[in-house]
C-alpha positions, 0 to 999 in steps of 0.5 A, a space after each residue: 500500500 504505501 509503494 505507489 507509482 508516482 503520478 503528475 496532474 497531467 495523468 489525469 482529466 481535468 476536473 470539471 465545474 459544475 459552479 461558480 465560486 458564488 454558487 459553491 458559497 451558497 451550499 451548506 457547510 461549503 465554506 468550512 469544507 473549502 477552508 484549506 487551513 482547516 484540512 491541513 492538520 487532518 490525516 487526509 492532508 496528504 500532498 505532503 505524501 504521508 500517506 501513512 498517518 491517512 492509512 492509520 486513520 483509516 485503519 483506526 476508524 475501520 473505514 478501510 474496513 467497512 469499505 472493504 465490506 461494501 466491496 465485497 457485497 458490491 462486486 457480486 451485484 454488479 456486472 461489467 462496464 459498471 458506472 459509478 457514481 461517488 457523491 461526497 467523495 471527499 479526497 476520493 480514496 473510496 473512487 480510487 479503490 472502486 476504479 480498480 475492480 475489473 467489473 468497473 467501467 468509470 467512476 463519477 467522483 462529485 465533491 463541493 471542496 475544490 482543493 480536495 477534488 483538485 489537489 488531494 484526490 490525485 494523491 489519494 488515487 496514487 496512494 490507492 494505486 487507482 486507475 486514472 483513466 476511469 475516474 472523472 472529478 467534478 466540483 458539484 453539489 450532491 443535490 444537483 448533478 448534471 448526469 443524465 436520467 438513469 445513466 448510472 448503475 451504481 451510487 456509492 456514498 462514503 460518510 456522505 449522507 450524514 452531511 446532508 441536511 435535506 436526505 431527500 432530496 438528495 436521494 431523489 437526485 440519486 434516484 434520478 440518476 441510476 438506471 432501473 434496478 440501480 444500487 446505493 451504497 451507503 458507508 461511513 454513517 454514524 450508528 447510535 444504538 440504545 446504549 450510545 443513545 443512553 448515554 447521550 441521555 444521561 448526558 443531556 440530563 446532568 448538563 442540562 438538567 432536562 429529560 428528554 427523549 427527543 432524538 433530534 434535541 439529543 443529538 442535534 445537528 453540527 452548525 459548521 460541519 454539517 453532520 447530522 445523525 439519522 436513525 436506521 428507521 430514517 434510513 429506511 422511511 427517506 429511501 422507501 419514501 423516494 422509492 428505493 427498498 433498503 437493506 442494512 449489514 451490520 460493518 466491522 466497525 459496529 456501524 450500519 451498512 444501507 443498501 438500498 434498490 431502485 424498485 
C-alpha cells in the first residue's frame, strides 16, 4: 500500500465545474469544507505524501474496513462496464479503490471542496494505486448533478449522507440518476444504538438538567460541519419514501451498512 507509482496532474482529466465560486458559497457547510487551513492538520492532508498517518486513520476508524465490506457485497451485484457514481467523495480514496475492480467501467467522483477534488484526490488515487483513466472529478453539489436520467448503475456514498441536511432530496437526485434496478451504497454513517443513545441521555440530563427523549434535541445537528445523525428507521422511511427498498449489514466497525434498490 504505501509503494505507489508516482503520478503528475497531467495523468489525469481535468476536473470539471459544475459552479461558480458564488454558487459553491451558497451550499451548506461549503465554506468550512473549502477552508484549506482547516484540512491541513487532518490525516487526509496528504500532498505532503504521508500517506501513512491517512492509512492509520483509516485503519483506526475501520473505514478501510467497512469499505472493504461494501466491496465485497458490491462486486457480486454488479456486472461489467459498471458506472459509478461517488457523491461526497471527499479526497476520493473510496473512487480510487472502486476504479480498480475489473467489473468497473468509470467512476463519477462529485465533491463541493475544490482543493480536495483538485489537489488531494490525485494523491489519494496514487496512494490507492487507482486507475486514472476511469475516474472523472467534478466540483458539484450532491443535490444537483448534471448526469443524465438513469445513466448510472451504481451510487456509492462514503460518510456522505450524514452531511446532508435535506436526505431527500438528495436521494431523489440519486434516484434520478441510476438506471432501473440501480444500487446505493451507503458507508461511513454514524450508528447510535440504545446504549450510545443512553448515554447521550444521561448526558443531556446532568448538563442540562432536562429529560428528554427527543432524538433530534439529543443529538442535534453540527452548525459548521454539517453532520447530522439519522436513525436506521430514517434510513429506511427517506429511501422507501423516494422509492428505493433498503437493506442494512451490520460493518466491522459496529456501524450500519444501507443498501438500498431502485424498485
Amino acid at each position: 500500500m504505501h509503494n505507489t507509482k508516482h503520478m503528475t496532474l497531467q495523468n489525469f482529466a481535468p476536473t470539471i465545474n459544475w459552479l461558480t465560486d458564488e454558487e459553491i458559497k451558497n451550499i451548506y457547510t461549503s465554506e468550512f469544507w473549502n477552508d484549506v487551513e482547516q484540512e491541513k492538520p487532518k490525516a487526509w492532508w496528504i500532498l505532503d505524501n504521508n500517506f501513512n498517518k491517512l492509512w492509520d486513520k483509516l485503519k483506526s476508524s475501520k473505514l478501510y474496513d467497512d469499505y472493504i465490506f461494501a466491496e465485497n457485497i458490491l462486486e457480486k451485484l454488479i456486472n461489467s462496464n459498471t458506472s459509478i457514481v461517488d457523491l461526497g467523495a471527499g479526497i476520493g480514496w473510496t473512487s480510487a479503490l472502486l476504479s480498480k475492480l475489473d467489473k468497473v467501467k468509470e467512476v463519477n467522483c462529485v465533491e463541493i471542496s475544490k482543493h480536495r477534488i483538485d489537489l488531494l484526490c490525485p494523491k489519494a488515487i496514487e496512494m490507492f494505486k487507482g486507475k486514472p483513466e476511469k475516474i472523472k472529478r467534478y466540483i458539484g453539489s450532491f443535490y444537483s448533478t448534471k448526469f443524465k436520467d438513469e445513466s448510472s448503475d451504481i451510487v456509492f456514498m462514503s460518510q456522505a449522507f450524514h452531511h446532508a441536511d435535506q436526505p431527500f432530496k438528495l436521494l431523489q437526485e440519486t434516484y434520478r440518476i441510476l438506471k432501473k434496478e440501480g444500487i446505493v451504497i451507503i458507508i461511513g454513517e454514524p450508528y447510535k444504538n440504545l446504549f450510545k443513545i443512553f448515554k447521550r441521555f444521561i448526558y443531556f440530563l446532568i448538563k442540562y438538567r432536562k429529560i428528554s427523549f427527543n432524538f433530534r434535541e439529543l443529538f442535534p445537528g453540527h452548525p459548521v460541519q454539517g453532520d447530522h445523525i439519522y436513525r436506521v428507521s430514517d434510513y429506511f422511511f427517506i429511501s422507501e419514501s423516494v422509492g428505493f427498498s433498503c437493506e442494512t449489514e451490520s460493518l466491522p466497525s459496529g456501524d450500519r451498512m444501507y443498501i438500498l434498490k431502485k424498485k
